[in-house]
N, C-alpha and C positions, 0 to 999 in steps of 0.2 A: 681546694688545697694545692693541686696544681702551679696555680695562679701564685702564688706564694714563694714558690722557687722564683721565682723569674729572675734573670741577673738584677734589674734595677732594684729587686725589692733584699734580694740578696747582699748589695752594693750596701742600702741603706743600713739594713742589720749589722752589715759589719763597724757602721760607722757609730752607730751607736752603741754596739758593743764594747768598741775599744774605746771611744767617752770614757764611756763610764766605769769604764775599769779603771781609767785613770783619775779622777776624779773621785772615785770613792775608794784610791787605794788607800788611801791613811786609815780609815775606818777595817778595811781587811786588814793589811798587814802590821797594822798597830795598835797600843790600845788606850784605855779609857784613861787610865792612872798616867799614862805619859801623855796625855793632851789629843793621843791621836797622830803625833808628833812623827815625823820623818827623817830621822835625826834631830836636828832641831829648825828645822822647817814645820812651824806647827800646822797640824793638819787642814784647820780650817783654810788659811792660806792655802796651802797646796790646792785644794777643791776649787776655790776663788782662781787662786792660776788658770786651773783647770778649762776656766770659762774664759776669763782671756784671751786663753791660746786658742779655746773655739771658736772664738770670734776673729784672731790673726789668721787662722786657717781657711774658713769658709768664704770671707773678706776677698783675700787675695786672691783666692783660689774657682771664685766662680763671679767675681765682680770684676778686679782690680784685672785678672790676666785677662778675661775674655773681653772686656772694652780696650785696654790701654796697651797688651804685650803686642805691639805688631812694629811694623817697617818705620809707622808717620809716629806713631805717639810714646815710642818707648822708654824716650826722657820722662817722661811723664809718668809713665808707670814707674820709673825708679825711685822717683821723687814720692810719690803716692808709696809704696812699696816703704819705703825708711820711713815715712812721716807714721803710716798705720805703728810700722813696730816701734819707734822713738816713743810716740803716745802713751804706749805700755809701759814704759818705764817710770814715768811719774807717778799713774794711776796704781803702779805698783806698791810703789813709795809710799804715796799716802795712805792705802791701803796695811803698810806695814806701822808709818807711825801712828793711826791711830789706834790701831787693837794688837798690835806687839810691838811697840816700841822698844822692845830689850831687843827683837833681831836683829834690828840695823846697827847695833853696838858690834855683832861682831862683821866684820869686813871680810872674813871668810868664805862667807856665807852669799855675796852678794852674784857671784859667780852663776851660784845655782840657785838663783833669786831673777835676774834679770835677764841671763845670757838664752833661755827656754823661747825666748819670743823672738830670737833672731833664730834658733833652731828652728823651730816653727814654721816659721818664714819660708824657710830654705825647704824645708819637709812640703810645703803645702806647696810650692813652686815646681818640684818634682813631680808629686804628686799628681799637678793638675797638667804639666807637659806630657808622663807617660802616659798619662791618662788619654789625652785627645791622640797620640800617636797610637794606643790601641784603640781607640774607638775608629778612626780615619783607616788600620789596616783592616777592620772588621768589615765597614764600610765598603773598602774598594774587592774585599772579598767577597761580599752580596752582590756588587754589582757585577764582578764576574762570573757568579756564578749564576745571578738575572740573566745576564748575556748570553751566556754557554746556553739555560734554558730555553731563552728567545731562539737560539740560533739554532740548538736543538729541534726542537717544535716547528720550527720553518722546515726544517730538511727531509724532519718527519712528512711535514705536508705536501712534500714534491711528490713524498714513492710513492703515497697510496694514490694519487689520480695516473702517475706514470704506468705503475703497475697495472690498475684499471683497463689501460688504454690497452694494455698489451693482452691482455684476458680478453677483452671484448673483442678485439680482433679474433682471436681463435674461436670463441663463440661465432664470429659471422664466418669463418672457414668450416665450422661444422652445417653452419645452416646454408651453408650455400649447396653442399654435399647431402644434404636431407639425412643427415648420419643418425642411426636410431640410439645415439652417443649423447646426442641433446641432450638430452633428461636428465641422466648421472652427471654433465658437466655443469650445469644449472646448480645441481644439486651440492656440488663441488663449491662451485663459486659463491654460493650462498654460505656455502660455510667457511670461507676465505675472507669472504665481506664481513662474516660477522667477528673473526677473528681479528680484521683491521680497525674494525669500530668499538670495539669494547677492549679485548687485551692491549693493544698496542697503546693503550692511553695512560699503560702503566711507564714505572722509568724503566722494570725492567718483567721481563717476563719469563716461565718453568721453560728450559732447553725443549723441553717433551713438544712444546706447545707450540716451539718455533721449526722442529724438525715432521711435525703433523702438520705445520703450513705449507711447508717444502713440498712432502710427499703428493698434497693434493695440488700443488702445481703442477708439479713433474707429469700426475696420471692424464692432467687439462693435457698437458704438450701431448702425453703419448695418443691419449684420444684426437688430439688436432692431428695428429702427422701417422701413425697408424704403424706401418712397416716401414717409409719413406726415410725414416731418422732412424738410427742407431743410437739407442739412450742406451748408458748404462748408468744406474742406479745404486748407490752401495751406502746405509748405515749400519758404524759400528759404535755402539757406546755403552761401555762396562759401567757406568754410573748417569745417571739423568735428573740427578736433584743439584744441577745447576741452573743459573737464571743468564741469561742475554738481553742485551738490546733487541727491542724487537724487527722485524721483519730488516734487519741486518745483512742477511745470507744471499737473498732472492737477487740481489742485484747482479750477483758475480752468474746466476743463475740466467737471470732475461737476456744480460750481455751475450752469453754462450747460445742461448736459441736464437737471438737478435740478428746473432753477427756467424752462426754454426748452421745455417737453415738457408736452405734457394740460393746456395753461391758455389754449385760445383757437384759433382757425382761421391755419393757415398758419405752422405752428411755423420757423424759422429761428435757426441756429445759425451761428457763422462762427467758426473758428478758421485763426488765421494766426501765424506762427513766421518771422522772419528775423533773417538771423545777417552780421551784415558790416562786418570788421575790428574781435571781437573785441567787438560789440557786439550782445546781441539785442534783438530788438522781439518779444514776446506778445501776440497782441491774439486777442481772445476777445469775441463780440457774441452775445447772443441775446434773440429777440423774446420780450415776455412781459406780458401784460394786467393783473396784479396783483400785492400782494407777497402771498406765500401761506407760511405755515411748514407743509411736507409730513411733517414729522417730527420727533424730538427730536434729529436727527443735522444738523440744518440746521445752516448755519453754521460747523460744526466745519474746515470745508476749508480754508473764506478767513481763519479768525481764526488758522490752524496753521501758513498759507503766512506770514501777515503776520509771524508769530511768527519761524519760520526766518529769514525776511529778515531780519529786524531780528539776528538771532543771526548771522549768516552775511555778510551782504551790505551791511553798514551802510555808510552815505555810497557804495558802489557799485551803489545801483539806483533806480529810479522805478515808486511802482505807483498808478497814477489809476485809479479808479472812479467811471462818471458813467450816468448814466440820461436820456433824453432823448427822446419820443416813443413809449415805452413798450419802448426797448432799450437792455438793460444791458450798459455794457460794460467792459472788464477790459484797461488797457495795462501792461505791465511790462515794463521799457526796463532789463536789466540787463550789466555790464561782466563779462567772462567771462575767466575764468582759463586 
């Protein structure tokens, strides 16, 4: 049943719809004792037109434009174009003298007798241009939104090994330590991993589920680092039946431990999340005495996030980044679905 909506089969309905409405209008709107008659356009004729004009329509409109309307042959189509509708008019004629020869007596009449097949013409010419101009905008609409997809899914595919990398390090900072922390952060990360490989395959994912991924990074960092770091941790959110892009947040998060960790005495880190009416606030601080590039993966987090947003959250988000006494910090103020 489904299958039955589909525009194309939609498209066709309607065209046979309106046939036949028109073609069989003599018989509705008129009746037996007046011929069937349309005025005095006797009915049978008008149906006869009716096919005529099916045939000036479908002609021009999926033969005559798609071979001949272009830059090289378009004389050709015009020629072609007059010759189909001129044809009409004889076949008309004869038509008329042999099985009503009283209508062509009046001259009144010929008006709305022959002038239909140059309507026609013009109708099905229209027709078939807006036609390929929404078909062509639909079109460059798929393929941008293929692309956004494509480009999407590629970006996706950076965090989760980048991420990785950064988690498996602090795993080998615990096991170097023999910390009896191993266990719950294994345990941690397993659930991290499994959060990366199944939700995040969605387009978009429950807030709840994006702020339980958070949380069990944060505890990896505070079990990596112990008393050494100064985390501060803060969710607040009056509602959580909203959905996000997934693993969105972490980036603004690894940048701050990345570039907030081993650069100075009294390391300080502050992450804070609120959510209320549909609007969140991100804010991410951490102290940090120079700019330092720790590796070739620098960078890749905030230029990835920047990227999503712009793909994802255009004209619905705010992301300020400002430095100011030697702490960096990260607001992104976005409206939530």
């Amino acid at each position: 049943m489904k299958s039955f909506f589909r525009p194309g089969y939609i498209n066709i309905a309607l065209h046979v719809l309106i046939w036949s409405a028109m073609i069989l209008m003599p018989y509705v709107v008129s009746t037996r004792e007046s011929g069937y008659s349309i005025g005095s356009i006797p009915g049978l004729f008008f149906s006869l037109s009716g096919f005529i004009h099916m045939a000036i329509f479908y002609t021009n409109a999926y033969f005559l434009i798609p071979k001949l309307f272009n830059k090289r042959f378009w004389w050709l189509y015009l020629v072609s174009a007059l010759l189909l509708t001129g044809l009409t008019i004889p076949l008309k004629w004869q038509i008329l003298a042999h099985w009503f020869p009283n209508t062509l007596k009046d001259f009144t009449l010929y008006r709305f007798i022959f002038a239909p097949s140059f309507v026609t013409m013009i109708i099905s010419f229209l027709y078939r241009v807006l036609s390929d101009r929404i078909r062509h905008e639909k079109e460059q609409k798929e393929r941008r939104a293929e692309q956004m997809a494509t480009e999407l899914k590629f970006l996706r595919s950076q965090v989760s090994p980048h991420f990785l990398f950064n988690v498996l390090t602090n795993l080998v900072s615990l096991a170097r330590k023999k910390s009896d922390q191993m266990e719950p952060a294994l345990i941690r990360l397993s659930g991290l991993m499994r959060y990366m490989l199944y939700d995040t395959q969605q387009q978009k994912v429950e807030l709840q589920k994006e702020i339980e991924y958070l949380n069990s990074y944060v505890e990896l960092q505070k079990l990596r680092f112990g008393n050494d770091v100064d985390i501060e941790y803060e969710v607040q959110v009056q509602d959580d039946h909203y959905n996000i892009e997934p693993m969105l947040l972490i980036a603004f998060v690894e940048n701050a431990f990345k570039h907030g960790t081993g650069t100075g005495e009294n390391p300080w880190i502050s992450i804070r999340l609120k959510v209320d009416q549909g609007v969140m606030v991100f804010e991410v601080q951490n102290r940090f005495e120079q700019h330092t590039s720790k590796d070739d993966s620098s960078g890749i987090g905030l230029h990835n996030v920047k990227a999503r947003l712009n793909l994802l959250y255009k004209g619905r988000h705010q992301l300020d980044i400002n430095e100011d006494n030697k702490v960096f910090k990260v607001t992104l103020t976005l409206q939530l679905t």
